[in-house]
C-alpha positions in Angstrom: 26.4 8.9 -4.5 27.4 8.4 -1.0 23.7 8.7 -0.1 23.1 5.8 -2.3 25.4 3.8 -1.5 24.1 3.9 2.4 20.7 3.4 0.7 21.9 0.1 -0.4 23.4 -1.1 3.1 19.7 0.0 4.6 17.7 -1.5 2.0 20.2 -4.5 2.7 19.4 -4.9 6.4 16.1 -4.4 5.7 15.4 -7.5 3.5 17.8 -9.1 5.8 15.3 -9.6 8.3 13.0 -12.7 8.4 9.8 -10.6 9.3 10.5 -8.5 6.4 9.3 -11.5 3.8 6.0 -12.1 6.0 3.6 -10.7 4.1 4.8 -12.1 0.8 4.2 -15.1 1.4 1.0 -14.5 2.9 0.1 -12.4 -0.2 1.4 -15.6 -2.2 -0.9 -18.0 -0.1 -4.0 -15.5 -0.3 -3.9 -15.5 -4.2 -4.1 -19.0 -4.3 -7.4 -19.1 -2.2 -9.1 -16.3 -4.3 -8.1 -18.0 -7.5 -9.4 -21.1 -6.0 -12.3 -19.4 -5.4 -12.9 -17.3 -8.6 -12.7 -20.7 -10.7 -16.1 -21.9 -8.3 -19.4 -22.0 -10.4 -21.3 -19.4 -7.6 -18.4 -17.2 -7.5 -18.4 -16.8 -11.6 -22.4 -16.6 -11.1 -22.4 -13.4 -9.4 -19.3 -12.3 -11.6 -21.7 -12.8 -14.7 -24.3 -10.9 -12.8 -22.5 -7.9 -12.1 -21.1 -7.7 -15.7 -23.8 -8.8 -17.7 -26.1 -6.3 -15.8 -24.2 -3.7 -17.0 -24.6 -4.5 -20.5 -20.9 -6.2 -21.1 -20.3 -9.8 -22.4 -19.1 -12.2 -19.1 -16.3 -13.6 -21.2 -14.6 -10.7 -22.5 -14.6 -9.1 -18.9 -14.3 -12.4 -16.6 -10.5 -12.4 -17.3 -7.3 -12.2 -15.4 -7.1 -8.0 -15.6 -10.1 -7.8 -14.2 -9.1 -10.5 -11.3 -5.9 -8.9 -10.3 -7.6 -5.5 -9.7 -9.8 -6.8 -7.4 -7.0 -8.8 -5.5 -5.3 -5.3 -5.2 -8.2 -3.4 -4.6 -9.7 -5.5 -2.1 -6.8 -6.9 -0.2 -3.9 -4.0 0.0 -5.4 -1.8 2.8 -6.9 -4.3 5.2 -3.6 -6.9 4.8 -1.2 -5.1 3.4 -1.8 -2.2 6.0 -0.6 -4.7 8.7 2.7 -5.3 6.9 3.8 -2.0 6.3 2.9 -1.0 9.6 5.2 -4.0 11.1 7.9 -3.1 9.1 7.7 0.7 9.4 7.5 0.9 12.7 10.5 -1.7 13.2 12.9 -0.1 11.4 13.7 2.6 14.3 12.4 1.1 17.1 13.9 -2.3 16.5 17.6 -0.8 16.4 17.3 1.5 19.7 16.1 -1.4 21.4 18.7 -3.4 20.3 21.4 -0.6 21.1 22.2 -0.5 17.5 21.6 3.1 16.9 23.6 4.2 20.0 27.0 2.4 17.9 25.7 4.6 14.7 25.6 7.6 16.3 28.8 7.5 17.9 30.2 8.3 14.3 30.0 11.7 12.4 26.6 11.4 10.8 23.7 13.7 11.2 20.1 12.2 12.7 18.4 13.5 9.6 20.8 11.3 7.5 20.0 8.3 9.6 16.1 8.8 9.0 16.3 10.7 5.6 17.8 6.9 5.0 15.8 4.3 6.9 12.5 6.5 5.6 13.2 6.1 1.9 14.1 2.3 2.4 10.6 1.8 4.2 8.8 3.8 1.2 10.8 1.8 -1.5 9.4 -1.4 0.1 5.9 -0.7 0.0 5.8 0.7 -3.5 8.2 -2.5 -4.1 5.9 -4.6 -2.0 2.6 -3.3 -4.3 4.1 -4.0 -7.4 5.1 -7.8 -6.4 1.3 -8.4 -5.8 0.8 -6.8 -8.6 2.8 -8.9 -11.0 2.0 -12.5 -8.4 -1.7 -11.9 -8.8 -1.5 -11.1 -12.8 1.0 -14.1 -13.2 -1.7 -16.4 -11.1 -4.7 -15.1 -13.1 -3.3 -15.9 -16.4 -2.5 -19.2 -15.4 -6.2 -19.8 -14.3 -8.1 -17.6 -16.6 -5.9 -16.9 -19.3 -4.0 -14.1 -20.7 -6.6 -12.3 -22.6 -9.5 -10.3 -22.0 -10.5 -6.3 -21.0 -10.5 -5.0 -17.7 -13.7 -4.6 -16.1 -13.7 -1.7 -13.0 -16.4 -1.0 -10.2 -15.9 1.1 -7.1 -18.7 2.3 -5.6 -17.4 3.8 -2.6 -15.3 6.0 -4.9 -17.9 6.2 -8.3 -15.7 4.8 -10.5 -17.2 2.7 -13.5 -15.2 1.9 -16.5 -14.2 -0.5 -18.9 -11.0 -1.0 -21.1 -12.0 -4.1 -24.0 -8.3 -4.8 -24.9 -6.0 -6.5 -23.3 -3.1 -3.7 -24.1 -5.1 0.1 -22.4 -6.4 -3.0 -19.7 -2.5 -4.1 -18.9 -1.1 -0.2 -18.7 -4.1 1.1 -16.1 -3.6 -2.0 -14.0 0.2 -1.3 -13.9 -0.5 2.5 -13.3 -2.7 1.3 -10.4 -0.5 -0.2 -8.7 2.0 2.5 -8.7 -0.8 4.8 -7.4 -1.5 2.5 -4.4 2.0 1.9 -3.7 2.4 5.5 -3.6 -1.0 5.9 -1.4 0.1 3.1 0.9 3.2 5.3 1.6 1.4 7.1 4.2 0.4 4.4 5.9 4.4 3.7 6.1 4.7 7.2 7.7 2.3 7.0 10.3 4.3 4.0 11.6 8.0 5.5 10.9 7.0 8.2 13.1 5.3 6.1 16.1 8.9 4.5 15.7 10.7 7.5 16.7 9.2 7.9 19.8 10.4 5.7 22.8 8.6 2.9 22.5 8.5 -1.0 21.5 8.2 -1.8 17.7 5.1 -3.7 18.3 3.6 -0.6 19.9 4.3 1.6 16.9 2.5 -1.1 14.5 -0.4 -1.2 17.0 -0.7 2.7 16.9 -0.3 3.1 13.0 -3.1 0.2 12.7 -5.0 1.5 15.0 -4.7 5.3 13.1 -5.9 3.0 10.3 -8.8 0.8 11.4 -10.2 3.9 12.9 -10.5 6.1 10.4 -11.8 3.1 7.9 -14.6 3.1 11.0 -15.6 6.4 11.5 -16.3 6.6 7.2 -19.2 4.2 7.8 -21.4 6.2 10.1 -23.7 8.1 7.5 -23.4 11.4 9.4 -20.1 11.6 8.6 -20.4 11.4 4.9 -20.6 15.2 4.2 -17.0 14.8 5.6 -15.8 11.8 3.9 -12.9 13.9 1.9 -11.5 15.0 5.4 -10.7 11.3 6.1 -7.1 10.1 5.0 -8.1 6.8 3.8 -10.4 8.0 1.6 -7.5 10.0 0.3 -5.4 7.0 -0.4 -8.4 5.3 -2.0 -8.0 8.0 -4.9 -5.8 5.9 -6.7 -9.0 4.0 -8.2 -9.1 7.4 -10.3 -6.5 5.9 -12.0 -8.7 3.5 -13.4 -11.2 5.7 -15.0 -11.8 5.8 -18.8 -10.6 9.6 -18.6 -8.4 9.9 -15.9 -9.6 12.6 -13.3 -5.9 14.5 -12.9 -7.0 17.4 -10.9 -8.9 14.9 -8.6 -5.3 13.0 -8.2 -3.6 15.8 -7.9 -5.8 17.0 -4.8 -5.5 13.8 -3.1 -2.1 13.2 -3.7 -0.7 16.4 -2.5 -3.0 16.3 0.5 -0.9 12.9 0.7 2.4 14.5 0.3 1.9 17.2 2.7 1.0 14.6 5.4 4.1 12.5 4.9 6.5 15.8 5.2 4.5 16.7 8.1 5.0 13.2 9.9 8.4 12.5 9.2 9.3 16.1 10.1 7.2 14.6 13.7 9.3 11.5 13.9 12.3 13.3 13.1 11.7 15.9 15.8 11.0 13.4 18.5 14.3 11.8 17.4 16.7 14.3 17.8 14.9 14.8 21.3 15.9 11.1 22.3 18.7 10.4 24.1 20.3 6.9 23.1 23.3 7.4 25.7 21.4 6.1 28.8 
């Protein structure tokens, strides 16, 4: 309970910080635009294209499901990436600068409460953070397209093809998909809690985590490196799209995700390592 309750004060300064509520409204602005855009007679044109090619009628699948997954799908890990890096690698680096941690350790709590802490409140905003563009894009897309319709998926990079007719099965794999990037995006969180336990500014622990990011996204484009591709942690966190097939692949998930797992324990137990090291007294 008393971890909890310091939970709650974290989570608390947190979303008490101006920078924190960036990228929702950014996500808020950005659905407006691809809404604006998915109404357009060209955009709708190669919508039909790609659905009616596939055998599957344009007005059954042109729908708001079918919408929101690509605003998730397309959007989360080049913008949200830069959000969860800012505020991941601000929550440690932010308060030594600031000489706040030096007044917090002078009391009788352990380091590995102090990050054990601000590391769940960072991974409860990005699932938290998913889940608002989530439910934003949905509520958008029904207001522009309408509440019924299937859910029409295609992810090449990751072979994924499916199709789910009613709104109902569409609604609960959409909602599972967000949970699964949410979950993904988490170790995007942790490269940046870690940078943040070095010595360093906050803005140089975004920059690295991106950076991790942008360059591993990179290297998956050269064709020679496509025998590799399962190596690569954004490929990893991409498995969530097997959350969207018409039989879901669990072993497949369960690979990724503890390959996920493993590389979250092994950076926070970095971060927290470099953190006992630090000395906040001078």
């Amino acid at each position: 309970m008393k971890f909890l309750r310091q939970l709650r004060g974290e989570l608390r300064k947190l979303f008490g910080r101006r920078r924190t509520y960036i990228g929702y409204f950014v996500f808020l602005a950005m659905e407006a635009i691809i809404l604006f855009v998915f109404k357009l007679e060209k955009t709708q044109d190669g919508m039909r294209d790609l659905i009616e090619r596939n055998g599957f009628g344009f007005s059954q699948y042109y729908s708001s499901l079918t919408v929101t997954y690509m605003v998730m799908g397309l959007s989360m890990f080049l913008l949200g990436s830069i959000y969860f890096a800012l505020v991941s690698g601000d929550i440690v680096a932010k308060e030594a600068e600031d000489g706040n941690l030096r007044l917090v350790l002078a009391r009788p709590v352990s380091r590995l409460r102090i990050l054990s802490l601000k590391y769940a409140a960072v991974s409860i905003y990005t699932i938290t953070f998913v889940l608002f563009v989530g439910i934003t894009g949905y509520a958008m897309s029904v207001a522009a397209l309408g509440w019924d319709g299937g859910l029409f998926v295609w992810n090449y990079k990751m072979k994924v093809f499916s199709v789910f007719p009613d709104w109902w099965s569409g609604i609960g794999r959409i909602g599972l998909a967000a949970l699964g990037i949410g979950v993904s995006m988490i170790t995007l969180s942790s490269i940046a809690f870690t940078f943040s336990c070095f010595k360093m500014k906050p803005a140089a622990a975004t920059i690295m985590a991106l950076s991790i990011l942008f360059v591993d996204l990179v290297l998956q484009e050269f064709p020679f490196f496509k025998p590799y591709e399962q190596y690569f942690v954004t490929w990893r966190m991409s498995s969530w799209v097997y959350l969207l097939e018409t039989s879901i692949s669990w072993p497949k998930l369960a690979m990724s995700y503890l390959f996920l797992f493993g590389l979250n324990a092994t950076l926070f137990l970095i971060g927290y390592t470099a953190f006992r090291l630090r000395d906040f007294k001078t």
